[in-house]
N, C-alpha and C positions, 0 to 999 in steps of 0.2 A: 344724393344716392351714393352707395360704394361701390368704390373699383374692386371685381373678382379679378384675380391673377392667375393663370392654369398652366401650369408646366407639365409636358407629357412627353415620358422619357423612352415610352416602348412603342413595337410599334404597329404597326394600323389592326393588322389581320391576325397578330398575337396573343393579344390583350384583348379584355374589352372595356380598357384605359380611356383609350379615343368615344367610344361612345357613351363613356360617362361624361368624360368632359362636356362633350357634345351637347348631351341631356341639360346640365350643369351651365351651361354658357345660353341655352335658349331660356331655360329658367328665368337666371338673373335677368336676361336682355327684357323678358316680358314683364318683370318687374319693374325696369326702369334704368338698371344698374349697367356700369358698364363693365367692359369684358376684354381684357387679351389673352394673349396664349402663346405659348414660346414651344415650342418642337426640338424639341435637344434628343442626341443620341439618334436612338432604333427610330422615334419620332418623326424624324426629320419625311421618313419616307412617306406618311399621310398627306402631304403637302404635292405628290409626282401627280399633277394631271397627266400622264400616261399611265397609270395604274390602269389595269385592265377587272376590273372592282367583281368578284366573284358572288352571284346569288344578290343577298334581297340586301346589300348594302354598299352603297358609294362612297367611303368616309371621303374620299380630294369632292366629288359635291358636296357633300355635306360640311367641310371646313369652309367650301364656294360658299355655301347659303351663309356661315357665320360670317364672313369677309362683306358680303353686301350688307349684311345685318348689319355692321360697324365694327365688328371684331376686330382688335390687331391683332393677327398673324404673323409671328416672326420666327424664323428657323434660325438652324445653329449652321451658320455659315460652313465653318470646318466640318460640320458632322456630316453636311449635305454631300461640300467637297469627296469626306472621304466615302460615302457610297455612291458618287459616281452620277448625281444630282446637280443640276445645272438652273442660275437664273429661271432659263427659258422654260423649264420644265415644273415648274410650279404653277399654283393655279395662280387666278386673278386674284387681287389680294393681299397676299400672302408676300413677304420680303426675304432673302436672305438677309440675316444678323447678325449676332455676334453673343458673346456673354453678356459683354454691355448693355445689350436692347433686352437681356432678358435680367439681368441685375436693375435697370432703368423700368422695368415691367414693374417690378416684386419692390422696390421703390414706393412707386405709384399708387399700387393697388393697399386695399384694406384687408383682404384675405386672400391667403394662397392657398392653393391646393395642388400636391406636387405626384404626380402619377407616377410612378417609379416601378422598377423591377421587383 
């Protein structure tokens, strides 16, 4: 089966980047295929289990349900840094990372798809 790669650069409640992804990653998994996702930038912030998630969507559960599913989850360390985002403050899951883990993602995978501004 092939590796999907998903980079998503905007973030949770701006776009509706994160929910394509989302759609996109439960796809492939029920296909068979695997899946990570790298959080860069605006990104990073879908990842704050204290997001207090407004109306009919929870995107930090909804990244929770990919993470159990077997999703790698990795954020952009520095980007987490500079909004003020902490290890602790992420859901289960989910890592702080680096370029590297998201260079080492897009590697890996057979197709990217990079959600951008």
């Amino acid at each position: 089966m092939a590796q999907l790669c998903l980079v998503v650069q905007t973030g949770p409640y701006t776009y509706q980047n994160l929910d394509t992804a989302y759609g996109l990653a439960r796809a492939a998994l029920a296909k068979g295929h695997g899946v990570s996702l790298f959080l860069y930038i605006d990104g990073v912030v879908a990842a704050n289990k204290n997001i207090d998630a407004p109306g009919e969507r929870n995107i930090a559960a909804m990244l929770q349900e990919l993470a159990a599913a077997g999703v790698r989850i990795a954020s952009c360390g520095a980007c987490s840094k500079f909004r003020g985002i902490t290890d602790e403050m992420y859901i289960d899951g989910a890592e702080m990372g680096s370029l590297v883990d998201m260079a080492d993602m897009i590697q890996e995978a057979d197709v990217l798809i990079n959600f951008g501004f």
